[in-house]
Predicted model as a PDB file, atoms N, CA, C, CB and O in Angstrom, pLDDT in the B-factor column:
MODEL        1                                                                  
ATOM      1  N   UNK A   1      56.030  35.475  40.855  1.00 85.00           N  
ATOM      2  CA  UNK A   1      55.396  34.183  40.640  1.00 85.00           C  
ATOM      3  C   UNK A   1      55.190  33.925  39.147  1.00 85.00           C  
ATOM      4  CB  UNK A   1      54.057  34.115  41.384  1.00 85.00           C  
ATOM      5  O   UNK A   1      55.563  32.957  38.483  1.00 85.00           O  
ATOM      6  N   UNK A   2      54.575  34.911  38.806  1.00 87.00           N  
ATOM      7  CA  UNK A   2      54.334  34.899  36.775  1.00 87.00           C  
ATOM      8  C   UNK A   2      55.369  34.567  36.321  1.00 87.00           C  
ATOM      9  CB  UNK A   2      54.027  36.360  35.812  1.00 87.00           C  
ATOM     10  O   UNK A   2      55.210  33.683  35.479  1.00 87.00           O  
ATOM     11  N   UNK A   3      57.131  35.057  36.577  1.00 93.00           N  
ATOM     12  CA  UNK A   3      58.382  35.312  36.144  1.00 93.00           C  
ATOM     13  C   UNK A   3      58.801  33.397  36.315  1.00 93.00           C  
ATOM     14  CB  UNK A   3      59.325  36.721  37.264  1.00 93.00           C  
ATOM     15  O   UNK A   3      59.273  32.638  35.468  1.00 93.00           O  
ATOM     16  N   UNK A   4      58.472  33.185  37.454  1.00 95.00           N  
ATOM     17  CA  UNK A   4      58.607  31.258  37.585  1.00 95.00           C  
ATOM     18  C   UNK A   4      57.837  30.993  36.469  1.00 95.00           C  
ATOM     19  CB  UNK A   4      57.826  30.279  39.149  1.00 95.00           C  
ATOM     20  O   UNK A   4      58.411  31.203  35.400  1.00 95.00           O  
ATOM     21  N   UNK A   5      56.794  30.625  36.418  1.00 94.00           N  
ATOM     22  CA  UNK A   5      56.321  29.871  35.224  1.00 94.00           C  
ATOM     23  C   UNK A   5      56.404  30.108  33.592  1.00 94.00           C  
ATOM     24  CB  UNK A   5      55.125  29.822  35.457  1.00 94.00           C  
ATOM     25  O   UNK A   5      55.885  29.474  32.675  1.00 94.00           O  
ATOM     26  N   UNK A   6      57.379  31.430  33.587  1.00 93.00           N  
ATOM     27  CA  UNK A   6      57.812  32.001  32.404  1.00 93.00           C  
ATOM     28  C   UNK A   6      59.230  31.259  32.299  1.00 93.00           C  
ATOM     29  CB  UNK A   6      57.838  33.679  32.447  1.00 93.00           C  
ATOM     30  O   UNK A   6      59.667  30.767  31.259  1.00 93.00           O  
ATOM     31  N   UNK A   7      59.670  31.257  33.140  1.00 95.00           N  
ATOM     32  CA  UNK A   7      61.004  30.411  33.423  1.00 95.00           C  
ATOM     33  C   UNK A   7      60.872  29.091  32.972  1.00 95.00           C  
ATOM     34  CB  UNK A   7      61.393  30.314  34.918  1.00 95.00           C  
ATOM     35  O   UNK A   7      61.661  28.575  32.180  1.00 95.00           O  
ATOM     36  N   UNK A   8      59.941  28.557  33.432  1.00 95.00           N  
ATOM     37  CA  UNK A   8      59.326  27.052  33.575  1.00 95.00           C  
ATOM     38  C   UNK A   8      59.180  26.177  32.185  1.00 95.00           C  
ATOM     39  CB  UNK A   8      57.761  27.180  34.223  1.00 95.00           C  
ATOM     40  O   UNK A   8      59.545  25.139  31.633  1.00 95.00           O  
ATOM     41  N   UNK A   9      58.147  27.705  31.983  1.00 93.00           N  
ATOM     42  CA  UNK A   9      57.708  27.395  29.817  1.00 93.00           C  
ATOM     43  C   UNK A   9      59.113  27.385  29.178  1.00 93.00           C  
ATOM     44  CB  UNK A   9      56.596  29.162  28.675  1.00 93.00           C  
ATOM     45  O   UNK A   9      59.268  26.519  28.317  1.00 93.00           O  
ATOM     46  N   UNK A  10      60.154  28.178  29.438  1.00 95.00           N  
ATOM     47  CA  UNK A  10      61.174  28.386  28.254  1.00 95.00           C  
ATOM     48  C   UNK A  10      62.461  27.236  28.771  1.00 95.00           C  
ATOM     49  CB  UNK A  10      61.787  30.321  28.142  1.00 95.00           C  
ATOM     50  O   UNK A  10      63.382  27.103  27.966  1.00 95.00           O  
ATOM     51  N   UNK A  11      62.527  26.493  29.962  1.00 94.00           N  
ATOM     52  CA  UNK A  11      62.920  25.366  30.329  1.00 94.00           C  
ATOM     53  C   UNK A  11      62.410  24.511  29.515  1.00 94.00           C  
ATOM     54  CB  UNK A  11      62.701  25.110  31.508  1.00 94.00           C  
ATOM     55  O   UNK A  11      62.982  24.358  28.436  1.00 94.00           O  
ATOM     56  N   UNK A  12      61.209  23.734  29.816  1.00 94.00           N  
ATOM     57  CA  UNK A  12      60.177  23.515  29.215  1.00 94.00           C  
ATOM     58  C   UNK A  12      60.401  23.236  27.887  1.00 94.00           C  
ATOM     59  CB  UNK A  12      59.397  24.419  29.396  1.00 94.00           C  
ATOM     60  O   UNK A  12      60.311  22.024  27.688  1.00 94.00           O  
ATOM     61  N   UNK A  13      60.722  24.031  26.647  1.00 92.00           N  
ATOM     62  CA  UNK A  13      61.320  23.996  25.528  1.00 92.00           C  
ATOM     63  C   UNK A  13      62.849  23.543  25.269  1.00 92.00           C  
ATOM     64  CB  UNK A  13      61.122  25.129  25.160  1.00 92.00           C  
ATOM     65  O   UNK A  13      63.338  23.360  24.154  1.00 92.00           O  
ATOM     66  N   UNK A  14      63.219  23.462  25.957  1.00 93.00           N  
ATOM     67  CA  UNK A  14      65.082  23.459  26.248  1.00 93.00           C  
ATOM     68  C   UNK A  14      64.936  21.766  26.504  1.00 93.00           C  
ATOM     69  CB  UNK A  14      65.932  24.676  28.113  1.00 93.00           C  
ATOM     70  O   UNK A  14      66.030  21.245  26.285  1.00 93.00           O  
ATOM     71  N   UNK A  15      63.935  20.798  26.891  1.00 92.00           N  
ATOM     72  CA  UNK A  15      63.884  19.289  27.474  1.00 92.00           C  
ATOM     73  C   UNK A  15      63.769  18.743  25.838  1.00 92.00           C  
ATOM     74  CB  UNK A  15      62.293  18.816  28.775  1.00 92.00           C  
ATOM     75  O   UNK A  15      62.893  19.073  25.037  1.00 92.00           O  
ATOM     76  N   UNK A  16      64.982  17.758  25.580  1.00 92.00           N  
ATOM     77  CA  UNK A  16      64.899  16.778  24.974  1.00 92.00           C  
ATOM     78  C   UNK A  16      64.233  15.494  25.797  1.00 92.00           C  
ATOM     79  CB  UNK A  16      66.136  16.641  24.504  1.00 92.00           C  
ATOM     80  O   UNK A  16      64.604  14.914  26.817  1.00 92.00           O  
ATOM     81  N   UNK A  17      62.946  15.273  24.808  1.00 91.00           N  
ATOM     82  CA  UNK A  17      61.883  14.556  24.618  1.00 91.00           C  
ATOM     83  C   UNK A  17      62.658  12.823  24.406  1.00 91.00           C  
ATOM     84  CB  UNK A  17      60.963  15.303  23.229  1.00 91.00           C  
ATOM     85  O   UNK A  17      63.504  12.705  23.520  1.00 91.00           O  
ATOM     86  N   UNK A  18      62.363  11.842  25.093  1.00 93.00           N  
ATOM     87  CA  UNK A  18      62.420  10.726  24.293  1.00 93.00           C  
ATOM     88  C   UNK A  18      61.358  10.350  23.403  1.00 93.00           C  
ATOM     89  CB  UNK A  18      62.622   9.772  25.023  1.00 93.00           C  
ATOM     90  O   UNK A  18      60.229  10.834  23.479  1.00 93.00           O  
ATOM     91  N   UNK A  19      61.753   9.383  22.453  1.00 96.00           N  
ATOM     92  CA  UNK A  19      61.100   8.431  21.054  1.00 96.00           C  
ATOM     93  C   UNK A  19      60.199   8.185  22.270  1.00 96.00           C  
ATOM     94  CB  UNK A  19      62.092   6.826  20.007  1.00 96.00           C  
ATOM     95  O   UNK A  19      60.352   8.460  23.460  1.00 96.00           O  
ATOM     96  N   UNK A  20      58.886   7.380  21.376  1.00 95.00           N  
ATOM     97  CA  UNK A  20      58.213   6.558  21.915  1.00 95.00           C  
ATOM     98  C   UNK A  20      58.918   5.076  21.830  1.00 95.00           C  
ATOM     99  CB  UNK A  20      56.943   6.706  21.349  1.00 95.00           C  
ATOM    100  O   UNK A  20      58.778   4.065  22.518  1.00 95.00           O  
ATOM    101  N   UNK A  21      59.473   5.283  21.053  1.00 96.00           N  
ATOM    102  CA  UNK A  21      60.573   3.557  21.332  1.00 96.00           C  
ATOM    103  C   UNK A  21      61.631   3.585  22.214  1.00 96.00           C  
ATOM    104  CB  UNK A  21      61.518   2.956  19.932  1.00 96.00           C  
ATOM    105  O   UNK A  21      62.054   2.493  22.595  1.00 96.00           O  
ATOM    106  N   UNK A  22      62.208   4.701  22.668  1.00 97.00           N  
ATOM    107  CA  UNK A  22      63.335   4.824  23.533  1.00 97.00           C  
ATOM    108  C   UNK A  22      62.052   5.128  24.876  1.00 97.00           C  
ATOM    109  CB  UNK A  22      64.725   6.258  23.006  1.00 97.00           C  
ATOM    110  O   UNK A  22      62.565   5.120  25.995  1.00 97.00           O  
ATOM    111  N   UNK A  23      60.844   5.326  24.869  1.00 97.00           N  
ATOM    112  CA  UNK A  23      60.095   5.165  26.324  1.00 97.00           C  
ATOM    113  C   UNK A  23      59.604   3.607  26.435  1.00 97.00           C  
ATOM    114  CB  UNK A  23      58.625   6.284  26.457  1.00 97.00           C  
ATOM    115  O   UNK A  23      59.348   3.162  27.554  1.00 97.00           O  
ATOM    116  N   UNK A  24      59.501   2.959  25.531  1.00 97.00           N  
ATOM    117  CA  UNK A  24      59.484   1.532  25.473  1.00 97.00           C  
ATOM    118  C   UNK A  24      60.642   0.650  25.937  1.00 97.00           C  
ATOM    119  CB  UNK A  24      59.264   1.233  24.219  1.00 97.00           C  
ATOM    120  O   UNK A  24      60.616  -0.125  26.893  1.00 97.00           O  
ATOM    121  N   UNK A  25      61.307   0.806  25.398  1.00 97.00           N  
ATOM    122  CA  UNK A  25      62.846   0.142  25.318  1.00 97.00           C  
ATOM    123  C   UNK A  25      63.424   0.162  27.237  1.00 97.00           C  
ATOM    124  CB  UNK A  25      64.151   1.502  23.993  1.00 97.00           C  
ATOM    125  O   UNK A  25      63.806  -0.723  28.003  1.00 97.00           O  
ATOM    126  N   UNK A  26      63.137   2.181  27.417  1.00 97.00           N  
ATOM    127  CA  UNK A  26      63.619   1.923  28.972  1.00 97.00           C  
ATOM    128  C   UNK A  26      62.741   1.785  29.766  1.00 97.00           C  
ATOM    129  CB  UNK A  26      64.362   2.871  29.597  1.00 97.00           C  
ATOM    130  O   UNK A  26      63.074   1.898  30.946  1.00 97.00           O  
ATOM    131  N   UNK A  27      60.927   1.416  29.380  1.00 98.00           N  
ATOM    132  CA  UNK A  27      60.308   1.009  30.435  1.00 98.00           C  
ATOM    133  C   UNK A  27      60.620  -0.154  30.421  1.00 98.00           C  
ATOM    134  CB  UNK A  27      59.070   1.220  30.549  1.00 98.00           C  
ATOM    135  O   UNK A  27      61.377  -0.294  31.381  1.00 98.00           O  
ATOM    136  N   UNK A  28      60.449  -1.515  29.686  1.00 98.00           N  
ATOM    137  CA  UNK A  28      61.104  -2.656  29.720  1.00 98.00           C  
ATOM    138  C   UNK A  28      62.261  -3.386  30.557  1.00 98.00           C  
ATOM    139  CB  UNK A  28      61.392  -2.614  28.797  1.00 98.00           C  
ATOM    140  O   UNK A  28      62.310  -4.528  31.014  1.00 98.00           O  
ATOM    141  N   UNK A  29      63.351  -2.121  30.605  1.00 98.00           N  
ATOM    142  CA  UNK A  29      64.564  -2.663  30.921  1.00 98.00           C  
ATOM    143  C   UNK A  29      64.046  -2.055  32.580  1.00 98.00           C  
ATOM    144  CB  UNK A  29      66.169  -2.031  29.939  1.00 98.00           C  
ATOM    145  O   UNK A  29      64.821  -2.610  33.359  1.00 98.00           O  
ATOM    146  N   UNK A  30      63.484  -1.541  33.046  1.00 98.00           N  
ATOM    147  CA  UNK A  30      63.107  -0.641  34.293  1.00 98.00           C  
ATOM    148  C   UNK A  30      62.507  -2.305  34.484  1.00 98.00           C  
ATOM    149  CB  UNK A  30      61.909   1.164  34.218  1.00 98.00           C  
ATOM    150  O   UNK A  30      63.309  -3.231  34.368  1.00 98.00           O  
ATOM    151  N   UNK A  31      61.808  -2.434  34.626  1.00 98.00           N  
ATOM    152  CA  UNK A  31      60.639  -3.534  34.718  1.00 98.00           C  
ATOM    153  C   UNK A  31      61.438  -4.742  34.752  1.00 98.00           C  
ATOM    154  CB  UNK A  31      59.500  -3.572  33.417  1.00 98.00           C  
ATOM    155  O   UNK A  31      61.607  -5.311  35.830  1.00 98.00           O  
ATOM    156  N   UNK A  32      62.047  -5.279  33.477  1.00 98.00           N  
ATOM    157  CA  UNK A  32      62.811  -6.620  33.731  1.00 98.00           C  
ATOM    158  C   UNK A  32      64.030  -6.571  35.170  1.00 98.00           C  
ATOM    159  CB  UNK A  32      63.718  -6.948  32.121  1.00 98.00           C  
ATOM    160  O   UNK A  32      64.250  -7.336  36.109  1.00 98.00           O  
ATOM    161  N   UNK A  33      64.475  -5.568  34.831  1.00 98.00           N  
ATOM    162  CA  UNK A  33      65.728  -4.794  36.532  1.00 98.00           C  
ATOM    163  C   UNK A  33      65.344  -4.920  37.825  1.00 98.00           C  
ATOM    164  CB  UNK A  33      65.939  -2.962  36.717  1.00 98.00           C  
ATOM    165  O   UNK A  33      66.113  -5.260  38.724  1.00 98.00           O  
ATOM    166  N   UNK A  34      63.660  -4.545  38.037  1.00 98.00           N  
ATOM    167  CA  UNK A  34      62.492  -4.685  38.605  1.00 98.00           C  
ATOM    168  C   UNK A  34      62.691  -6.374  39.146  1.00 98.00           C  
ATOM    169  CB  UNK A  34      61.206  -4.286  37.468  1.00 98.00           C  
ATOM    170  O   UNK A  34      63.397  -6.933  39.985  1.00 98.00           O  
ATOM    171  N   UNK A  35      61.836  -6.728  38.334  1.00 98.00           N  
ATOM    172  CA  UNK A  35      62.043  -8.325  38.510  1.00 98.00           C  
ATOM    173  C   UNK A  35      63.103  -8.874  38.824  1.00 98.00           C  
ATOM    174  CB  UNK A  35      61.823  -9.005  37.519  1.00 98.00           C  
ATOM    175  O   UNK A  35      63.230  -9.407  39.926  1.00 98.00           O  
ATOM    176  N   UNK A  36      64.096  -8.851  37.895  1.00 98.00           N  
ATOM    177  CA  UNK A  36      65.228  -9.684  38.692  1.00 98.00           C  
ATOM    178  C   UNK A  36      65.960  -9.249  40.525  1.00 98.00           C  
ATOM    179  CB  UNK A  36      66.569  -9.522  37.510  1.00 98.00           C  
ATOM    180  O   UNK A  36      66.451 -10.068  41.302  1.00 98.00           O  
ATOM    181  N   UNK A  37      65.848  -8.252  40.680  1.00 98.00           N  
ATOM    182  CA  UNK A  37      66.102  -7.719  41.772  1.00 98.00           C  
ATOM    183  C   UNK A  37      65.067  -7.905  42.474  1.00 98.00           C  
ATOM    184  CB  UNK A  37      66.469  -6.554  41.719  1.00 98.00           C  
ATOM    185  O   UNK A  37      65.557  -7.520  43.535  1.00 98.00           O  
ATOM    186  N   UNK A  38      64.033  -8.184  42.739  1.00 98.00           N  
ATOM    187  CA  UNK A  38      63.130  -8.738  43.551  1.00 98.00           C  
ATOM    188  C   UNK A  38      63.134 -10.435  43.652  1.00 98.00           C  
ATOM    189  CB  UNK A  38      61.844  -8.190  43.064  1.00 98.00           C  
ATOM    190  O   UNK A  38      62.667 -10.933  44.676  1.00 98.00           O  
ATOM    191  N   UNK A  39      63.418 -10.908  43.079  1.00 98.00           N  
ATOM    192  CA  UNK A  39      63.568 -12.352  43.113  1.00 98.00           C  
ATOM    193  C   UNK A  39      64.677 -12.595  43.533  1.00 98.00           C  
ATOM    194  CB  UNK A  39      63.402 -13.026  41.993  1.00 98.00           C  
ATOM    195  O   UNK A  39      64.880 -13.598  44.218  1.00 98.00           O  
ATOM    196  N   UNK A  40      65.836 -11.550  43.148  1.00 98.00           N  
ATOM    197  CA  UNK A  40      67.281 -11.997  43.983  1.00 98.00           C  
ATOM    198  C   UNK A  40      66.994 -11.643  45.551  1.00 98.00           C  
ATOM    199  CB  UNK A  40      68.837 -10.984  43.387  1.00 98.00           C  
ATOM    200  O   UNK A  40      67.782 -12.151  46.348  1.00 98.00           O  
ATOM    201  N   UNK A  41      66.324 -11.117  45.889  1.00 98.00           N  
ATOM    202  CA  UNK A  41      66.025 -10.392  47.441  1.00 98.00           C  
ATOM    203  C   UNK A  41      64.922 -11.425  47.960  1.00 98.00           C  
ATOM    204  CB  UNK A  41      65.299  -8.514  47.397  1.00 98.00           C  
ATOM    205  O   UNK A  41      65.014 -12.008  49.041  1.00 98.00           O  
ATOM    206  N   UNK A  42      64.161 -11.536  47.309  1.00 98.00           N  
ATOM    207  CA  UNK A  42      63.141 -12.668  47.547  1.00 98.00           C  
ATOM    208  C   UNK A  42      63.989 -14.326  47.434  1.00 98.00           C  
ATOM    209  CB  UNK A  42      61.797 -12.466  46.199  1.00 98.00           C  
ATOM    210  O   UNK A  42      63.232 -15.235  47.774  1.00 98.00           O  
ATOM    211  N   UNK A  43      65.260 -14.744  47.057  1.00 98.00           N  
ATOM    212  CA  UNK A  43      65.688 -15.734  47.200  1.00 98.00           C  
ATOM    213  C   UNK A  43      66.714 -15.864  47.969  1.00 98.00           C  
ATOM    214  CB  UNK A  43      65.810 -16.120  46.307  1.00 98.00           C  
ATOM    215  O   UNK A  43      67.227 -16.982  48.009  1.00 98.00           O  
ATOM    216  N   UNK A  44      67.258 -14.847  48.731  1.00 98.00           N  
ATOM    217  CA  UNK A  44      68.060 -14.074  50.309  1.00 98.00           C  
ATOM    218  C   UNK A  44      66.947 -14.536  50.782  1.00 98.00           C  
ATOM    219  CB  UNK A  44      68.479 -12.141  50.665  1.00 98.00           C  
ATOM    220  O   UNK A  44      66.819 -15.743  50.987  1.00 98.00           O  
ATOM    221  N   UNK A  45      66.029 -13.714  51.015  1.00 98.00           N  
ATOM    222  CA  UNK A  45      65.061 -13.572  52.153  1.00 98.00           C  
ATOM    223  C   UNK A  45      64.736 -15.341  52.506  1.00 98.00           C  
ATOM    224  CB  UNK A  45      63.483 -12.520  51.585  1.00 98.00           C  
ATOM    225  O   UNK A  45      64.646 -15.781  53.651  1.00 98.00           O  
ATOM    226  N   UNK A  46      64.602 -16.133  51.309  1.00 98.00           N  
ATOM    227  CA  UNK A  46      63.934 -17.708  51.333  1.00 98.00           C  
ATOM    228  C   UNK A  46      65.331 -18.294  52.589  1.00 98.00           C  
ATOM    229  CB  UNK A  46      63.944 -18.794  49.157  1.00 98.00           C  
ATOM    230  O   UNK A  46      65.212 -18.801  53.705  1.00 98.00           O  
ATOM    231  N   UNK A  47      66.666 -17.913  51.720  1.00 98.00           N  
ATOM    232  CA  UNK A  47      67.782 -18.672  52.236  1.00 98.00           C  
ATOM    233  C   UNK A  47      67.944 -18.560  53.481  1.00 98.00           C  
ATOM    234  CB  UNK A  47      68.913 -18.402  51.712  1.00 98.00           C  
ATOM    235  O   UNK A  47      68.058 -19.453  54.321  1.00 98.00           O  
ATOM    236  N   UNK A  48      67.961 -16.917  53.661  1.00 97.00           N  
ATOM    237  CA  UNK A  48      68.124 -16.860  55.302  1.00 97.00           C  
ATOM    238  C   UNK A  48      67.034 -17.094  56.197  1.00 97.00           C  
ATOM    239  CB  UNK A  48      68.551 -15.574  55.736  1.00 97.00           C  
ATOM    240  O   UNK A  48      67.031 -17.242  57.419  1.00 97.00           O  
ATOM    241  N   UNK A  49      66.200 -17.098  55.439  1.00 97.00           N  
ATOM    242  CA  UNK A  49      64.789 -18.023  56.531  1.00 97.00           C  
ATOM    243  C   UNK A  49      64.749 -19.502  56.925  1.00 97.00           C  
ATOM    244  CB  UNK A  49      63.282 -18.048  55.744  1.00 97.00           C  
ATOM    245  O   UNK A  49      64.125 -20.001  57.862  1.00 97.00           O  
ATOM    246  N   UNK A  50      65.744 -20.262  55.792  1.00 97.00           N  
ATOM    247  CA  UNK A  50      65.418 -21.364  55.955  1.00 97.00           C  
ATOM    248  C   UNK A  50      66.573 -21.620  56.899  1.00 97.00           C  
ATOM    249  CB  UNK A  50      65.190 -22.141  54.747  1.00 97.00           C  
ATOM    250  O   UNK A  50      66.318 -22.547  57.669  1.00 97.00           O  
ATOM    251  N   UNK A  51      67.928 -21.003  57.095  1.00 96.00           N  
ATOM    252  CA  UNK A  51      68.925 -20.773  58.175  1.00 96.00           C  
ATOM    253  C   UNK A  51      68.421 -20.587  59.478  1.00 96.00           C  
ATOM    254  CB  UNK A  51      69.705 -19.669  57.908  1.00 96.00           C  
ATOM    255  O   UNK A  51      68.671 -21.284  60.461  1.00 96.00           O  
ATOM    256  N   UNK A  52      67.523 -19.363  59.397  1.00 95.00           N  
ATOM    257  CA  UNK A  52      67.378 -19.451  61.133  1.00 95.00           C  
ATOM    258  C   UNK A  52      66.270 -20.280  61.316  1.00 95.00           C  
ATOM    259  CB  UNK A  52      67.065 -17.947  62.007  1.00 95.00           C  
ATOM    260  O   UNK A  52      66.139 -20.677  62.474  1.00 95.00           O  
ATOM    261  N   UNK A  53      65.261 -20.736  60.345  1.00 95.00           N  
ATOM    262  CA  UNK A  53      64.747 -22.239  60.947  1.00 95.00           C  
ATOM    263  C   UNK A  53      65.729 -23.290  61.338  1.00 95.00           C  
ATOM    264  CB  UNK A  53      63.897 -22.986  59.902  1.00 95.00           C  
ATOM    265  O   UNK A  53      65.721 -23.834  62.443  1.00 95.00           O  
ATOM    266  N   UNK A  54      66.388 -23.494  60.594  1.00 94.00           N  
ATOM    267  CA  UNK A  54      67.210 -25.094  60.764  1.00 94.00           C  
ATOM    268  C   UNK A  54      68.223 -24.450  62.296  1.00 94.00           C  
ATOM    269  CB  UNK A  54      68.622 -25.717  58.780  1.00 94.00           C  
ATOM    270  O   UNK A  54      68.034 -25.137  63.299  1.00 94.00           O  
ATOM    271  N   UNK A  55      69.086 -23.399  62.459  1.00 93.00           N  
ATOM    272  CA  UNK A  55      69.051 -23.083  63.920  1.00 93.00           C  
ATOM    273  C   UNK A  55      68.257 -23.222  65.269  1.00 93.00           C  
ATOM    274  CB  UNK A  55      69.095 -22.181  63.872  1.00 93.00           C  
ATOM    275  O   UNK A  55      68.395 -23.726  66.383  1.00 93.00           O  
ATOM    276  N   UNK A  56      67.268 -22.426  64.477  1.00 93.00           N  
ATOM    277  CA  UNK A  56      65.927 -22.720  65.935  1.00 93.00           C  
ATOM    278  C   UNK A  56      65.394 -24.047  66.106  1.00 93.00           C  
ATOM    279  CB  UNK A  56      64.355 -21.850  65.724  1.00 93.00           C  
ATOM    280  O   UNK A  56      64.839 -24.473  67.119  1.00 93.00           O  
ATOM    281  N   UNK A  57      65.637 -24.748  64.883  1.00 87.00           N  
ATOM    282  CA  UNK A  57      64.956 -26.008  65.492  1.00 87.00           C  
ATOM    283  C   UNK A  57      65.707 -26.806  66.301  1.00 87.00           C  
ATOM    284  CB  UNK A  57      64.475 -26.880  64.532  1.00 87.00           C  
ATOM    285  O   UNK A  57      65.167 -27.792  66.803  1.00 87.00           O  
ATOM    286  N   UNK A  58      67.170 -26.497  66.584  1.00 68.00           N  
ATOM    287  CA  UNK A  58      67.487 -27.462  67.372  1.00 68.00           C  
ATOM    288  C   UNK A  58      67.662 -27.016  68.724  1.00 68.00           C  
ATOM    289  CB  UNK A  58      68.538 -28.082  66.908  1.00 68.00           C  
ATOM    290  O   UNK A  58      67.968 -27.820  69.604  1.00 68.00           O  
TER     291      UNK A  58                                                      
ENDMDL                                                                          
END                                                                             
């Protein structure tokens, strides 16, 4: 068990770190990706709702 977290620490050292501007930059683009993909799914979801209304209503 000790030998894992000895493993862990010297992994651990081996991880290239991002900038704080490269954690900016790809939370942003995460987030805007975010958004647009919810509004494209959210404007499916509107279209095909308003389809099987105009079906059912007649």
């Amino acid at each position: 068990m000790i030998n894992y977290f000895k493993n862990v620490a010297q992994e651990m050292k081996n991880v290239t770190w991002l900038t704080g501007e490269q954690t900016s930059k790809e939370t942003i683009t995460v987030i805007a990706v975010s958004v647009i993909f919810a509004l494209f799914l959210g404007g499916v979801d509107w279209l095909l709702q308003q389809g099987f209304n105009f079906l059912l209503a007649k």
